[in-house]
C-alpha positions as CSV (number, residue, x, y, z in Angstrom):
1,X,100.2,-108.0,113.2
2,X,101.6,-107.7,116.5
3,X,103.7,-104.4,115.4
4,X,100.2,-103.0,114.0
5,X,98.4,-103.6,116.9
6,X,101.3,-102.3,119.3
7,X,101.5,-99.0,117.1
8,X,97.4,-99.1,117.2
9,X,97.5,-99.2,121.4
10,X,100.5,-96.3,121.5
11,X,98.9,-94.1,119.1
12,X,95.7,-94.2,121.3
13,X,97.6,-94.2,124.8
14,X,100.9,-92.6,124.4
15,X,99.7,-89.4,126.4
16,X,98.8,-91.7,129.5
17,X,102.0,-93.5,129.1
18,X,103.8,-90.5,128.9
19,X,102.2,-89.0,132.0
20,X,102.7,-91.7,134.3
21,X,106.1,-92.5,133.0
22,X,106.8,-88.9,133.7
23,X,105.5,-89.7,137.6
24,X,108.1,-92.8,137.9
25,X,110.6,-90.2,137.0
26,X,109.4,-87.8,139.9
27,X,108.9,-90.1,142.2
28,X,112.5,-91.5,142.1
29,X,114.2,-88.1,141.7
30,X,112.1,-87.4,144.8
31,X,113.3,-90.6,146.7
32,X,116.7,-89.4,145.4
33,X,116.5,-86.3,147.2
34,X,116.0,-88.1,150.1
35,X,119.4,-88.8,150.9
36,X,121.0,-90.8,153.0
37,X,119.8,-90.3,156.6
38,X,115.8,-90.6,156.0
39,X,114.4,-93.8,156.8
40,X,110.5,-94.9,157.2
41,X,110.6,-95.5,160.6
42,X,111.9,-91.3,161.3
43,X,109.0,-90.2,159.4
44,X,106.9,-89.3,162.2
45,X,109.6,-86.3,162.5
46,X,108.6,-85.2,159.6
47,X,104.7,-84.8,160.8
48,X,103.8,-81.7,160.3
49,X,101.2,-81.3,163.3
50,X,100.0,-78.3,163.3
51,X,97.7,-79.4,160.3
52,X,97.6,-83.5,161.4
53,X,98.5,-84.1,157.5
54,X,102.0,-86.2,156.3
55,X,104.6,-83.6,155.6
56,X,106.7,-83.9,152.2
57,X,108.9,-86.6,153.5
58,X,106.3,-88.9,154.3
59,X,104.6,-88.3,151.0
60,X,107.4,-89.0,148.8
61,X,108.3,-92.2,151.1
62,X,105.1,-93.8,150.9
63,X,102.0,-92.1,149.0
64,X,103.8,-91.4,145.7
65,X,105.2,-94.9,145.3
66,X,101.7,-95.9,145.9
67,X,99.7,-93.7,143.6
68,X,102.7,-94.5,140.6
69,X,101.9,-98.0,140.8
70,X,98.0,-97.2,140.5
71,X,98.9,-95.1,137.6
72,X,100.6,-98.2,136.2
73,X,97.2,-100.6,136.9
74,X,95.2,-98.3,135.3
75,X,97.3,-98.3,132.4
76,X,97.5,-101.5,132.0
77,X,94.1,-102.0,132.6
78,X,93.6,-99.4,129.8
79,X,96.2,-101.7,127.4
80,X,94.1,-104.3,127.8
81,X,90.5,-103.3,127.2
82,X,91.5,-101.3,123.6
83,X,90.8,-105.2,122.4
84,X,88.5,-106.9,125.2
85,X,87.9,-110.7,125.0
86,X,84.6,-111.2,126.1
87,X,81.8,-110.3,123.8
88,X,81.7,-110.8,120.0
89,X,81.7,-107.2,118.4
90,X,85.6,-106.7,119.3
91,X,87.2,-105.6,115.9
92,X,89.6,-108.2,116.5
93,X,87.4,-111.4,115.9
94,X,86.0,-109.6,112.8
95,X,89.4,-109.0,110.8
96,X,90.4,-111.9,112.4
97,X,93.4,-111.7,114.0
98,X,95.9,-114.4,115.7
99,X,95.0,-114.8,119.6
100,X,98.9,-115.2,120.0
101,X,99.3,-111.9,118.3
102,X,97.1,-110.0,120.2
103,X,98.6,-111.8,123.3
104,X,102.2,-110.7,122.3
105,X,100.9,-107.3,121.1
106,X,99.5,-106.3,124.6
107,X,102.9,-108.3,126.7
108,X,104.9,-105.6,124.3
109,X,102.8,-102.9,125.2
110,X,103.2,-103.2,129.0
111,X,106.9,-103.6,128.5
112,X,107.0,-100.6,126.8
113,X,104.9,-98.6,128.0
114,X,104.5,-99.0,131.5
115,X,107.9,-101.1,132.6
116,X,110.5,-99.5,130.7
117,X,109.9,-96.1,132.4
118,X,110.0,-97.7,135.9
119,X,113.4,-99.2,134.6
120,X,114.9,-96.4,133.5
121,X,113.7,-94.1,136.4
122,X,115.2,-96.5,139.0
123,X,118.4,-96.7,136.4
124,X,118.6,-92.9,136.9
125,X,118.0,-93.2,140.5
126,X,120.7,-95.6,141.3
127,X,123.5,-93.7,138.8
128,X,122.9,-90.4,139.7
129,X,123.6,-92.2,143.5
130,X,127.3,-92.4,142.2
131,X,126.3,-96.2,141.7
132,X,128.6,-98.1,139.1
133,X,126.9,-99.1,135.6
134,X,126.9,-102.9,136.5
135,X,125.8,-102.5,140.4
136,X,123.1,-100.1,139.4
137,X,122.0,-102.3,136.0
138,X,121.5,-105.0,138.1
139,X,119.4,-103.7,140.5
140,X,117.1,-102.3,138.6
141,X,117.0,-105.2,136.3
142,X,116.0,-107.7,139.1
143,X,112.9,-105.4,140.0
144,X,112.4,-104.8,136.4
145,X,111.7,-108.7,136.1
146,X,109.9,-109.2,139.8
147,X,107.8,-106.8,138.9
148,X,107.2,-108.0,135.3
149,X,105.8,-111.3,136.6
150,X,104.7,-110.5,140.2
151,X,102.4,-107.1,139.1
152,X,102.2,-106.8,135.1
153,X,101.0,-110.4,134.3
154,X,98.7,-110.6,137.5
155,X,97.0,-107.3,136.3
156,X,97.3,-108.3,132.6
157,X,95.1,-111.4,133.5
158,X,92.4,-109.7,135.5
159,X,91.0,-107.1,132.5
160,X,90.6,-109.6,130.1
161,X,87.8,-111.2,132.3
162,X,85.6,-107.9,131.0
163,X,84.1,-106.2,129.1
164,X,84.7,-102.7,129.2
165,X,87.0,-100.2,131.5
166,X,84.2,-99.4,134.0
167,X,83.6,-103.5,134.4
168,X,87.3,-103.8,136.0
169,X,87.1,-100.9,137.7
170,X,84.6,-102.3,139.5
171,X,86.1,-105.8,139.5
172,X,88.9,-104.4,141.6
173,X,86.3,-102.9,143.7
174,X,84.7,-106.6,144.4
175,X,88.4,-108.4,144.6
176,X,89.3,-105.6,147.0
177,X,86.7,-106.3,149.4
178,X,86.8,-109.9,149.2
179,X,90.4,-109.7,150.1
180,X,90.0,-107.3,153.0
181,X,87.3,-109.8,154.2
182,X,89.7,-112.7,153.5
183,X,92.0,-111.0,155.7
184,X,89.8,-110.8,158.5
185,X,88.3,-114.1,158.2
186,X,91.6,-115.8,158.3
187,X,93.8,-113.8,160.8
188,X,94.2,-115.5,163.7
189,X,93.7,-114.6,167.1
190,X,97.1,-113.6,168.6
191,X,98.7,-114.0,166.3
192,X,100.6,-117.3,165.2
193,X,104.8,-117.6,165.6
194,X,106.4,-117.2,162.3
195,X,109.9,-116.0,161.8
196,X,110.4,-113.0,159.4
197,X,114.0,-114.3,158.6
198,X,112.0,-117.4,156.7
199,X,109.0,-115.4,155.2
200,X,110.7,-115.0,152.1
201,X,109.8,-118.2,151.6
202,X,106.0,-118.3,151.9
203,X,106.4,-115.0,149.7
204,X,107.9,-116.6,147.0
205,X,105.6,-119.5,146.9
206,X,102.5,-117.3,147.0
207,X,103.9,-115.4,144.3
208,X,104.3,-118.4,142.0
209,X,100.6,-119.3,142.6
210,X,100.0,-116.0,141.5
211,X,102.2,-116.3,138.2
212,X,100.7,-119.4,137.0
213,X,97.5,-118.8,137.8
214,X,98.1,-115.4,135.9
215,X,99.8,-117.4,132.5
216,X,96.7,-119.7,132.5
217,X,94.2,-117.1,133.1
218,X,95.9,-115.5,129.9
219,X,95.9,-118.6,127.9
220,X,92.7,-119.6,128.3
221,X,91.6,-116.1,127.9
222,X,93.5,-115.6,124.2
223,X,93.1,-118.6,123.1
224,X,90.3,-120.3,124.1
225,X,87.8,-116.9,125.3
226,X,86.2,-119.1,128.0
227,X,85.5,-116.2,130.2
228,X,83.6,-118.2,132.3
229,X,86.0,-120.4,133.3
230,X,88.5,-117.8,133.6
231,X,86.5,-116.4,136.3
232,X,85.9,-119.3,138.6
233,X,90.0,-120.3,137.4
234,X,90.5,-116.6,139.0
235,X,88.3,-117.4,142.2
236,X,90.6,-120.3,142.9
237,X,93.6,-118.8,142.5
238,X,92.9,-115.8,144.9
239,X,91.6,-118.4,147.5
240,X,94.1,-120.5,146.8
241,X,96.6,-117.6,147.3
242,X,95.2,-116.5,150.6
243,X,94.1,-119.7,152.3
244,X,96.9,-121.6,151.6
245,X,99.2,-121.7,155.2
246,X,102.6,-120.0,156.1
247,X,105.5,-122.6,155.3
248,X,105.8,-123.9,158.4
249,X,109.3,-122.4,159.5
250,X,111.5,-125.6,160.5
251,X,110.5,-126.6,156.6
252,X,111.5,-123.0,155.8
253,X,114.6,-123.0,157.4
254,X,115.7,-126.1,156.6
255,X,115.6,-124.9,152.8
256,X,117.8,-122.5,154.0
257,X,120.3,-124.5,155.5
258,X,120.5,-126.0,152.0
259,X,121.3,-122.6,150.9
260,X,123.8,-121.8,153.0
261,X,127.0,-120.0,151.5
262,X,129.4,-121.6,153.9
263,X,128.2,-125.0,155.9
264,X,129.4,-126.2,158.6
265,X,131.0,-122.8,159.7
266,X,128.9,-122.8,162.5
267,X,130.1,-126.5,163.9
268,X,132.1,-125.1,166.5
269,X,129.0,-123.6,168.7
270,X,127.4,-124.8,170.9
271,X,124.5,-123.6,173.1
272,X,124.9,-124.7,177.1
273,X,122.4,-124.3,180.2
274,X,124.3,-122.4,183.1
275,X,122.9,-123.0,186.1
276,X,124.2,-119.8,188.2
277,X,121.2,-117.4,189.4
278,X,123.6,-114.8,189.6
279,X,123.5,-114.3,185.6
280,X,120.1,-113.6,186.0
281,X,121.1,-110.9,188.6
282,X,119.5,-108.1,186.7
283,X,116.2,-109.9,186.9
284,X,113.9,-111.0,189.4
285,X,114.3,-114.4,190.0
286,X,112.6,-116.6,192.5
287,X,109.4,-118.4,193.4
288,X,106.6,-117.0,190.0
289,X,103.0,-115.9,191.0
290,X,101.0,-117.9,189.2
291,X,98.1,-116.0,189.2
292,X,94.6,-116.7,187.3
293,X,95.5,-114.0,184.2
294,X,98.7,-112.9,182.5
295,X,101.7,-115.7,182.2
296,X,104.8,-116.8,183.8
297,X,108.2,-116.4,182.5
298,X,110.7,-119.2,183.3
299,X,114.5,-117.7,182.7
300,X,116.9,-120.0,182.4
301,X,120.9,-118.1,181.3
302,X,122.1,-119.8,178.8
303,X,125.7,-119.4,177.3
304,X,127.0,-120.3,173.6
305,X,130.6,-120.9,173.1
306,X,132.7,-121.3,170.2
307,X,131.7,-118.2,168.5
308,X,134.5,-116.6,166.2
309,X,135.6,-113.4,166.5
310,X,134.5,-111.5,165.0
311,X,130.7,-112.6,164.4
312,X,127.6,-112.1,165.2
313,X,125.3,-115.1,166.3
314,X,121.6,-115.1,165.8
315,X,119.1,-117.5,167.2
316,X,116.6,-116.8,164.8
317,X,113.8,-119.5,166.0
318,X,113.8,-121.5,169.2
319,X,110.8,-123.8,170.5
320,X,111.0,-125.2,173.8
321,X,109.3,-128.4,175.7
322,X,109.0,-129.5,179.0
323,X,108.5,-132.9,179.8
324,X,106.9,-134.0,183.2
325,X,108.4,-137.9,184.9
326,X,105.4,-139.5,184.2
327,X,106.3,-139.0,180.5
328,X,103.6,-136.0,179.2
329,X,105.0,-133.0,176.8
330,X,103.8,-129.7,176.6
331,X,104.9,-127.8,174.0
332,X,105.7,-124.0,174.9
333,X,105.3,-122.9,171.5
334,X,107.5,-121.2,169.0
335,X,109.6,-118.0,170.5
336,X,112.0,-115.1,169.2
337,X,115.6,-115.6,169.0
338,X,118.7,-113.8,170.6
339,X,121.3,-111.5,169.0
340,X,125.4,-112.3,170.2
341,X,128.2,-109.8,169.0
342,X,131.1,-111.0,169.4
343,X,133.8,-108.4,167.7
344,X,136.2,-108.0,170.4
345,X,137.6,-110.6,172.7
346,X,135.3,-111.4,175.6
347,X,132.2,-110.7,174.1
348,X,129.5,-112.9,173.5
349,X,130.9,-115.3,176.5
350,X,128.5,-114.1,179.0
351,X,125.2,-115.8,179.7
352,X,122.0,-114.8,178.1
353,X,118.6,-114.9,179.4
354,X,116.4,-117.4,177.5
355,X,112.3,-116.7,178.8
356,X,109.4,-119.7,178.7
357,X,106.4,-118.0,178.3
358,X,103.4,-120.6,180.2
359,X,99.9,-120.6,180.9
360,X,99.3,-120.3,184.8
361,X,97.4,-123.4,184.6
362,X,100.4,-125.1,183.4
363,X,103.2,-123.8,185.4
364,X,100.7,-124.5,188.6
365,X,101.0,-128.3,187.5
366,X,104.4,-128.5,187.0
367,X,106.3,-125.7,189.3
368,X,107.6,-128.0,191.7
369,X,108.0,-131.7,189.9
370,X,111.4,-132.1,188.2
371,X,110.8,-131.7,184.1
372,X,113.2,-132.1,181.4
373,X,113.5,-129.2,179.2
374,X,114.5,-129.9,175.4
375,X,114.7,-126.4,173.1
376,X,115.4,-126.9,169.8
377,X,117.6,-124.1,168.4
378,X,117.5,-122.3,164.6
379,X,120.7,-120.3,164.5
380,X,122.8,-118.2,161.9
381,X,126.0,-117.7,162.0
382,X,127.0,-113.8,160.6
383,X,130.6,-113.5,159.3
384,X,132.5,-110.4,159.3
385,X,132.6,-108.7,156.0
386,X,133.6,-105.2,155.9
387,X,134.9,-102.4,158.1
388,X,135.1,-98.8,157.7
389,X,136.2,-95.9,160.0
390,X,135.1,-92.3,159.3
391,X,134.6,-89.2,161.1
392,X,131.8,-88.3,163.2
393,X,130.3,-85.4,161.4
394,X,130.7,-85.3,157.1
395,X,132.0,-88.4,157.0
396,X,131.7,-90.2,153.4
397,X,132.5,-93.6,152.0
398,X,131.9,-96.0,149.3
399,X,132.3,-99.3,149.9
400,X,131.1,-102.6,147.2
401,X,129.3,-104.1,150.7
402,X,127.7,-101.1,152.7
403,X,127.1,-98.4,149.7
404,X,127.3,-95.3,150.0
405,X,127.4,-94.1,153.7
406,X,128.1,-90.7,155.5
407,X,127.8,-89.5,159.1
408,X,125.9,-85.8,160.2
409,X,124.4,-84.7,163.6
410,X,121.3,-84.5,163.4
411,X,118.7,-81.2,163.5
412,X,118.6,-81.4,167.1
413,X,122.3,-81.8,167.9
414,X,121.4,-84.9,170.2
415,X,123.2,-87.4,168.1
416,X,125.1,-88.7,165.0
417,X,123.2,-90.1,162.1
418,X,125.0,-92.7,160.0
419,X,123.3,-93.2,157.0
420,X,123.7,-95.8,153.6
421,X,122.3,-96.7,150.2
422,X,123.2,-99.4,148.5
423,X,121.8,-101.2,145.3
424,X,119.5,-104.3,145.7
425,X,117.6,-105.6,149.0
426,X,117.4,-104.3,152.4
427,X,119.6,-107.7,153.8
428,X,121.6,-105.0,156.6
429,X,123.8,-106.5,159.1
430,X,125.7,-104.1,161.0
431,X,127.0,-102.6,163.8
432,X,128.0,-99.0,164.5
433,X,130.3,-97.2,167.2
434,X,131.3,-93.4,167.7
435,X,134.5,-93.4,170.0
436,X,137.2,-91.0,170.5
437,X,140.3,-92.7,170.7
438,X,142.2,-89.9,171.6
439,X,141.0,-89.8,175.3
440,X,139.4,-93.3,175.2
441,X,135.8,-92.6,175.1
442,X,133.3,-94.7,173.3
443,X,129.9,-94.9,173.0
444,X,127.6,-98.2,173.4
445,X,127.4,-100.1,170.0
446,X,124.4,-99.5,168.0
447,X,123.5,-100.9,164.4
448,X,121.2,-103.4,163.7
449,X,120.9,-107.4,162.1
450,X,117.2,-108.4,161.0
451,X,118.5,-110.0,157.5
452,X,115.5,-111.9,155.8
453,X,118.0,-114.3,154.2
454,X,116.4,-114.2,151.0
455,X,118.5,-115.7,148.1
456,X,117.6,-113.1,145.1
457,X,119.9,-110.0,145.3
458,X,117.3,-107.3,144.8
459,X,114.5,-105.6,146.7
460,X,111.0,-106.7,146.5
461,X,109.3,-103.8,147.9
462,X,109.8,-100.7,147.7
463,X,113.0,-98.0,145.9
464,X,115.7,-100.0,144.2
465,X,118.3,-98.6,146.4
466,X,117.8,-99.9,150.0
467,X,118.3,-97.7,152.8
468,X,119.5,-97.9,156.5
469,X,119.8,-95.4,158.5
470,X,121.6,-96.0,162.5
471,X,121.5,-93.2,165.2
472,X,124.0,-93.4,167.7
473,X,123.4,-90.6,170.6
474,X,125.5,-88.6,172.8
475,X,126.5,-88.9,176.0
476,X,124.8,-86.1,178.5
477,X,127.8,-83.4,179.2
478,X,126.5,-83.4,182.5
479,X,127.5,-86.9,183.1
480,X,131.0,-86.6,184.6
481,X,131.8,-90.3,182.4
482,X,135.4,-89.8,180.7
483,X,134.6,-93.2,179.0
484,X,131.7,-91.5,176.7
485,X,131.7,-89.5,174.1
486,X,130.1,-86.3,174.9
487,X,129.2,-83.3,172.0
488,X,132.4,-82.0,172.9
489,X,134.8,-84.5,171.4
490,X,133.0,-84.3,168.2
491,X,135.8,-82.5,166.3
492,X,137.8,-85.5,166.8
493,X,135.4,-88.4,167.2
494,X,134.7,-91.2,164.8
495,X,132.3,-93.5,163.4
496,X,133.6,-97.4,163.1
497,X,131.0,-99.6,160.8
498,X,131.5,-103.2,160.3
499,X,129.2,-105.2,158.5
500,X,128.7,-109.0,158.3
501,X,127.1,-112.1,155.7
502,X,125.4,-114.8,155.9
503,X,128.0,-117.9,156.3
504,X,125.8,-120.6,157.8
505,X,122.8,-121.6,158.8
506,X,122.7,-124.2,161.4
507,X,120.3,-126.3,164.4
508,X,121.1,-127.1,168.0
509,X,119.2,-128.9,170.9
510,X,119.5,-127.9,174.3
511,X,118.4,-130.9,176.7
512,X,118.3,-129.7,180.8
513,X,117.6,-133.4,182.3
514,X,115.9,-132.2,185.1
515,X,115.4,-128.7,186.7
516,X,112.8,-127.5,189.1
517,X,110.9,-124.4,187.2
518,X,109.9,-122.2,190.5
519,X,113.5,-121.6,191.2
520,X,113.9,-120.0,187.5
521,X,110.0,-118.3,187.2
522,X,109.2,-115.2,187.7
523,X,106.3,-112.5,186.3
């Protein structure tokens, strides 16, 4: 029966499936035309505002995507209620049929109809990028499956708890508002520390809530039709999956030190307090004004050694304490990390400015007593991977680590643009520099290292080609600075990328045994 009732559902929904297939297919062709050097975060260039409305860019980088997946819920939502569960005058129950194949039936029909054409569009996508068979089968592959279980089996679930099309519809409505006032209800004020690096983690866990909750919804749904308890089973699961708290991130990260490709890599550094005021020189330093409102910053420079060349070293996590002589801790709360290149020799030696944020009240207290300071460190250890030279302007390369990446000047002639796509997830770690090395000149070092660390080799969110895109801009001509590189030199100038992996993932403790905090504070 399930090959009747598949034919049944297709003969009755093909044009539907057809039409938002057909959108998957435009929307990737459009994200294909993108190209390289178009990125989110320039979309506002691409404002149109003499109207205030998104120009094309924008659209195709964030409202199509989002109306194609709609397309896809309705559809669904449309598989589903051809044979609705509750009630007792389904045609169904009558004939009877076998709940499992009427279960397998409507699994078939979202594979078919509605993930296969996001599979194959992204397929196209990725192989018409000039892509190899394997790199781009993969990709699209491990989306096809997230979004199988993550999206499909969640919205599977839900219309089975009604009646008719117009009863989901509006059960969307109601979820939809009870998860915008979830939202409100449970964001805290200010905001509470937690590491993007380990979110992956608290996504992935909320995500399996989501996909059991979703297979017993289903079972108890097509076998048992107790749409009663489906309902209250689905009220727990969407508290459950909103109320339950962020992994805390030392738990998170300590998962990932289990993960790490290469431990113990990173047993060489260490993390030191330097107690020189002139590494602070660039800041002012000296006796804080703890005033009533705001906070004071304590800076302490801090230097890690040991750092191979070349790497790049990132303090993903830190939290610091300060304990008083009479024996009281106060925590100063979990704080952003640093970012140390070291690709040439001498860098990453020099001290770096670590910042305590405190409450007036507190610092008042404990300015000018002696205090221990302990700062517990989570740190990554980024190993070089790749590197590519190219020139300045039409540069092109393909590479199995960066993708496919090119260099142009961009439409205002103000700076270079090096762009990349690559198969799978957005994990970039890389570092960019335009130089002329006939005469010398080069350019400060741009690029970027935010990795999320997450172990699956595809992207979550979003195209199934991940996109980066680094600007790197001129120096002003009417500088007189022979060691930059000024429009001029762009005939013979050149981009150098280099791109680095995770190797290890690794903790350190600081411990200052005693240190006065007005000689370090300031606002």
């Amino acid at each position: 029966m399930i090959w009747h009732i598949f034919k049944k559902d297709w003969r009755l929904l093909w044009l539907s499936a057809v039409c938002w297939g057909a959108l998957h297919f435009v929307l990737h062709a459009a994200q294909l035309s993108l190209g390289r050097f178009y990125q989110a975060r320039f979309a506002l260039a691409a404002v149109d505002a003499s109207s205030f409305l998104p120009g094309r860019r924008v659209f195709l980088a964030t409202g199509l995507p989002m109306i194609a997946l709609l397309g896809s819920a309705l559809l669904i939502t449309a598989i589903v209620q051809q044979d609705a569960i509750p009630g007792l005058r389904q045609d169904w129950l009558v004939r009877p049929i076998r709940r499992r194949d009427l279960l397998l039936a409507k699994i078939a029909a979202v594979l078919v109809m509605v993930q296969a054409p996001i599979f194959l569009a992204e397929l196209m996508e990725a192989l018409a990028s000039g892509f190899p068979l394997s790199q781009s089968l993969s990709a699209a592959l491990g989306r096809a499956i997230f979004l199988f279980f993550a999206f499909s089996i969640p919205l599977l679930a839900f219309p089975s708890l009604t009646k008719n099309y117009m009863e989901a519809i509006a059960g969307v409505v109601v979820v939809t508002l009870g998860i915008s006032l979830l939202t409100m209800v449970t964001s805290p004020v200010g905001g509470v520390f937690d590491p993007i690096t380990v979110a992956w983690v608290t996504f992935a866990m909320r995500d399996a809530i989501l996909i059991a909750g979703a297979a017993i919804l289903l079972s108890i749904q097509y076998y048992w039709r107790k749409t009663l308890v489906s309902r209250w089973l689905t009220v727990g699961v969407g508290l459950l999956y909103w109320l339950i708290p962020p992994v805390p991130w030392q738990t998170a990260f300590a998962l990932e030190q289990r993960l790490s490709p290469n431990p113990g890599s990173g047993n060489p550094i260490a993390i030191n307090f330097v107690p020189d005021r002139s590494a602070l020189a660039d800041r002012q330093v000296g006796p804080g004004n703890a005033r009533s409102f705001g906070s004071v910053f304590v800076l302490l420079p801090i230097r890690a050694t040991g750092i191979p060349e070349p790497s790049v070293l990132l303090g993903d996590a830190s939290i610091a304490r300060l304990i008083t002589q009479d024996g009281q801790v106060h925590n100063a709360g979990g704080q952003g990390g640093f970012k140390i290149w070291k690709e040439q020799p001498g860098e990453g030696e020099a001290a770096f400015t670590y910042g305590i944020r405190l409450a007036p009240e507190l610092y008042r207290q404990v300015a000018d007593q002696p205090v221990r300071v302990e700062i517990d460190y989570s740190l990554t250890l980024m190993g070089f991977r790749e590197s590519q030279t190219l020139p300045a302007n039409g540069g092109d390369v393909r590479s199995a680590a960066m993708g496919w990446c090119g260099t142009t000047v961009d439409a205002d002639g103000l700076q270079i643009l090096f762009g990349c796509l690559r198969p799978g997830n957005t994990d970039w770690c890389m570092s960019v520099v335009l130089e002329d090395k006939a005469v010398g000149a080069k350019n400060h070092r741009g690029g970027e290292c935010r990795p999320n660390y997450s172990p699956f080799p595809f992207n979550f969110y979003g195209d199934v080609l991940a996109r980066a895109v680094f600007p790197m801009p001129f120096a002003d001509p009417s500088i007189a600075d022979s060691t930059l590189v000024t429009p001029a030199m762009l005939a013979q100038a050149t981009v150098t990328a280099r791109t680095y992996e995770v190797r290890d993932h690794f903790v350190r403790q600081l411990v200052i045994p005693q240190i006065r905090l007005r000689d370090w504070a300031t606002e």
